[in-house]
N, C-alpha and C positions, 0 to 999 in steps of 0.2 A: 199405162197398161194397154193389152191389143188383144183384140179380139178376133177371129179368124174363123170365118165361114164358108165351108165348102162342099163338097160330093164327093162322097168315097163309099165305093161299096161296102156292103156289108161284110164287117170281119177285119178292114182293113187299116183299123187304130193301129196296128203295128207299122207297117208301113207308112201311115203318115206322120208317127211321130220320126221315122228314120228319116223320110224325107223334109221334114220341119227341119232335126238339126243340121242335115246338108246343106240346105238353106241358109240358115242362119251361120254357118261357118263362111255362106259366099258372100252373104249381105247381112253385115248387121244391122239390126233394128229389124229383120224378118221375122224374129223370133215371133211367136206369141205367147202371152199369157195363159189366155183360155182358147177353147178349138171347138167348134160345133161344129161335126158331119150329118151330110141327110146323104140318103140312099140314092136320090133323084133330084133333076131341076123339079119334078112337079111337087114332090115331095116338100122341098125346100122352101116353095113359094106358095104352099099350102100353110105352113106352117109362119113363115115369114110376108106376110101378108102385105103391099101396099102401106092398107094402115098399119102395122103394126111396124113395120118401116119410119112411117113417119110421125108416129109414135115419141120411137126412138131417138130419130132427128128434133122433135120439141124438146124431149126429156135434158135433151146434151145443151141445148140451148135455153131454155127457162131455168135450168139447173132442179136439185131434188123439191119434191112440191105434190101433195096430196095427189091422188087418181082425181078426187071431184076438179081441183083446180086443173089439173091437167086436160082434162075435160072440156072446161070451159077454155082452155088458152086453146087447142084442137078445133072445138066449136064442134064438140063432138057427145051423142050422147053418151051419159054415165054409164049407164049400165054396160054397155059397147066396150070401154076402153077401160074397164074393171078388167070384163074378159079376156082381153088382148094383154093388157097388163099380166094378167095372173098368165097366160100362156109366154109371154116374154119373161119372167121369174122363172118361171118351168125350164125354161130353156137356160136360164144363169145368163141373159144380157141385162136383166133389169135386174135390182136388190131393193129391198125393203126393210128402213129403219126399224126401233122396237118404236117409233110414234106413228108407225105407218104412213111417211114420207117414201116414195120410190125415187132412184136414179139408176143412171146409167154408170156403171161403175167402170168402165173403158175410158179412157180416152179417144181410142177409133176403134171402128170396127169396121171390118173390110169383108167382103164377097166374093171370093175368089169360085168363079163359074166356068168352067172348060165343060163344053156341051161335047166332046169327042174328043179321044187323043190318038194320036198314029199311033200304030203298033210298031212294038221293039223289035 
């Protein structure tokens, strides 16, 4: 499964899901799973923070595992990466068992960032 993160104005789910499938009819395995828009690069990296990046990157790599253990494999205080946790579940990259183990339920998840595009 793939995850796909990017910028699209506001309103414009219609549009990137048309252009998601012209995509994926040109390249397959383009497709995604799931699709997270922000309105802005600042927005985006407001929300997708550094740490909560590399978060991410532990979660894929230590595999599903408590916020506390996560914490310590981070070297990161609890409380801190509760927070970031619970805003990554917000956002549907992170998921949480009924034991309260989190992972990262992607396989990749990609950032696709274009700061400007020519006009048509």
């Amino acid at each position: 499964m793939k995850a796909i993160i990017d910028i699209a104005p506001r309103g414009s789910i219609f549009r990137v899901a048309a252009a998601q499938l012209k995509a994926a009819e040109k390249k397959p395995g383009y497709a995604a799973d799931y699709h997270l828009s922000f309105e802005s690069a600042r927005t985006l990296f407001s929300e997708l923070t550094p740490a909560r990046i590399d978060l991410l990157e532990a979660l894929r790599q230590c595999g599903p595992c408590s916020v506390y253990a996560l914490a310590k494999t981070t070297e990161r205080n609890y409380s801190n990466v509760h927070t970031d946790v619970s805003k990554l579940e917000e956002h549907g990259l992170v998921k949480r068992t009924p034991d309260d183990t989190v992972f990262v339920p992607f396989d990749s998840v990609e950032i696709h960032l274009a700061l400007f595009k020519k006009a048509a």
